[in-house]
C-alpha positions in Angstrom: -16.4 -13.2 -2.3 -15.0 -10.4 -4.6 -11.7 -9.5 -6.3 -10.5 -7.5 -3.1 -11.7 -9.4 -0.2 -10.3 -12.5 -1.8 -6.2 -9.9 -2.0 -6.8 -8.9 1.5 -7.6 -12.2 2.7 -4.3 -13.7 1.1 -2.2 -10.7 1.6 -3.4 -11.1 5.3 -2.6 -14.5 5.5 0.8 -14.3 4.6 1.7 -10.9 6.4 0.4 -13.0 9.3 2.9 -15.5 8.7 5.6 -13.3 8.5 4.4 -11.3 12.1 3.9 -8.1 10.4 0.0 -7.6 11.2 -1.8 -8.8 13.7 -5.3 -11.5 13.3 -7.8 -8.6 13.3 -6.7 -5.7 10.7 -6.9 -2.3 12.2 -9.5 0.5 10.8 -8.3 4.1 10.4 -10.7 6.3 9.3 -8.2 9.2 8.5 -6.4 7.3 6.1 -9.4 5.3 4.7 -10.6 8.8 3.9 -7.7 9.9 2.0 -8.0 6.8 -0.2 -9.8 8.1 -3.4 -7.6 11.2 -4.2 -4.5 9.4 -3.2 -5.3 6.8 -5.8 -6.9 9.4 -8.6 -2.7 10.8 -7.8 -1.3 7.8 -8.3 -3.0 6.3 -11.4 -1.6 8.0 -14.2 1.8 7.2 -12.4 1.1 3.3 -12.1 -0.6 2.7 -15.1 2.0 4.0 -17.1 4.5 1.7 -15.1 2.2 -1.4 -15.4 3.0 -2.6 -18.6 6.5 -2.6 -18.2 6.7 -2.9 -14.2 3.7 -4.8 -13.1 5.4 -5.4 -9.5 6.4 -1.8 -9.1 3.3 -0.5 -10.1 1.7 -2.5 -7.7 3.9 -2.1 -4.9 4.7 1.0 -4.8 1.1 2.1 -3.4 1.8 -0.1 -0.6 4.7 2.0 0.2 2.7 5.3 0.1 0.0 3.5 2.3 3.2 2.8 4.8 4.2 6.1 4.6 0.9 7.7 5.2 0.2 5.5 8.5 3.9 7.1 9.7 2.4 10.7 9.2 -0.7 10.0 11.1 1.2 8.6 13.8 3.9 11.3 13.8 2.1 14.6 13.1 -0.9 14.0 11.9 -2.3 17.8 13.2 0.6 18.8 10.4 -0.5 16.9 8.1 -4.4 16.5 8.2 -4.9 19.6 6.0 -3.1 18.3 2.9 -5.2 17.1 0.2 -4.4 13.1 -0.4 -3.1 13.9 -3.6 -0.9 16.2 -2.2 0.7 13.9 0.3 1.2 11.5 -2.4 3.0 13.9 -4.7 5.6 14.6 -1.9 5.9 10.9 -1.5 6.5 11.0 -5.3 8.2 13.9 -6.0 11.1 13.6 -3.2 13.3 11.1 -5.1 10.6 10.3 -8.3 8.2 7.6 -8.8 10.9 5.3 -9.7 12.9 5.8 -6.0 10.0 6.6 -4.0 9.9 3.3 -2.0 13.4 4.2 -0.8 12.4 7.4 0.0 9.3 6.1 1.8 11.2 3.3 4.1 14.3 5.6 4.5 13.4 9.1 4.7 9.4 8.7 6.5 9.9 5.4 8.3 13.5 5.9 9.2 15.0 2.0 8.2 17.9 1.3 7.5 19.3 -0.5 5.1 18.5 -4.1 5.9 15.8 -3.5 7.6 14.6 -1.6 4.3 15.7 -4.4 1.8 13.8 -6.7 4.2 10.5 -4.5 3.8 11.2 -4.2 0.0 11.3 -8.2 -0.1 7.6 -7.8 1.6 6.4 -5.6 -0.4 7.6 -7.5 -3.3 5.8 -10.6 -2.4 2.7 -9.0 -2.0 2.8 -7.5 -5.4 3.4 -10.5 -6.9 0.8 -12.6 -5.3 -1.5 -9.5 -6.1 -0.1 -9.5 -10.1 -0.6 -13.4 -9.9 -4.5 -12.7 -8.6 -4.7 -10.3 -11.6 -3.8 -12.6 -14.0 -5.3 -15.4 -13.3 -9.0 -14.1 -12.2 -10.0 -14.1 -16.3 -10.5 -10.6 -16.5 -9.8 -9.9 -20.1 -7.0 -7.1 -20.0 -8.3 -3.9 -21.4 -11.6 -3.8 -20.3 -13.2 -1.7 -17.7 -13.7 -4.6 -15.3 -9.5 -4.9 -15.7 -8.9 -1.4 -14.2 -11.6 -1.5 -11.5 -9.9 -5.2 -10.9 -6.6 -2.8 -10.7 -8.1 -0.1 -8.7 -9.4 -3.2 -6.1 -5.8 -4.5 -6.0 -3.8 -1.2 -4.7 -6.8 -0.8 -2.5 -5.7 -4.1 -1.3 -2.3 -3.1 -0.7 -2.2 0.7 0.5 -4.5 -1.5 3.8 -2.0 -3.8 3.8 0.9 -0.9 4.1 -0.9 0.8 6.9 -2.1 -2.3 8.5 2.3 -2.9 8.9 3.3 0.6 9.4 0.4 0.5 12.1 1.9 -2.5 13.8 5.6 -1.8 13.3 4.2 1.3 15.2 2.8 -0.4 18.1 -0.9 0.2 17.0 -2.2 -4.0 18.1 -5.8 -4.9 17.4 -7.3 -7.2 20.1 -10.5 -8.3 21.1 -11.8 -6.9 23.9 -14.5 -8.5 26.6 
């Protein structure tokens, strides 16, 4: 099993046990595609934060995944011709990196304040358990297989944040037959 399988499948786990996704994860192909230039936007952003804000670094592309899985729900038609980096860097650029998950669970998902503390105690988790993952696969830091072990790991969590924006939204994934 690889590096990411083995995040999703713990991620999953727990935001199962917390009733924030349902058993079976669901696909969207819009935001799958927007993917590779949202993270070539956001990497000089989080690997700058990493050394000093591992958490945050980590996190934080859980929030933009959130936030992207509101704008496909609310106006995606509106939205659909921006470039993923774009979306980002209005995700980014509202508040700055350093405020952007308020931004995200304030301004684009409308919560309030508990309800957004709650979400920020979430995301947190995840980004820990993902940072804990990191560090303890023996990847020696600095090498190539560290940042494609990083890349793997915001992969991870921008699925995770649409897989709860999706289900916060009503989106439930059930088998059918």
């Amino acid at each position: 099993m690889d590096f990411e399988k083995k995040l999703i499948d713990d991620l999953h786990k727990y935001l199962l046990s917390e009733k924030l996704v349902d058993e079976k994860l669901p696909e969207c192909p819009d935001l799958e595609e927007l993917w590779k230039p949202v993270v070539r936007a956001y990497l000089p952003d989080g690997v700058r934060e990493f050394q000093d804000y591992p958490v945050s670094s980590l996190g934080w592309i859980m929030f933009v995944g959130m936030g992207l899985a509101k704008l496909w729900d609310v106006e995606w038609e509106k939205y659909s011709s921006e470039s993923g980096e774009r979306l980002y860097e209005s995700f980014r650029d509202a508040k700055g990196y350093d405020n952007m998950d308020d931004y995200i669970l304030e301004e684009i998902l409308g919560l309030d304040k508990e309800e957004s503390k709650k979400m920020g105690a979430i995301v947190g988790e995840c980004a820990a358990r993902t940072l804990s993952a990191i560090q303890h696969s023996g990847i020696e830091p600095g090498t190539k297989d560290a940042s494609l072990a990083y890349i793997s790991a915001l992969h991870a969590l921008y699925t995770m944040g649409i897989a709860i924006e999706l289900n916060a939204l009503g989106y439930h994934m059930t088998k059918i037959g």
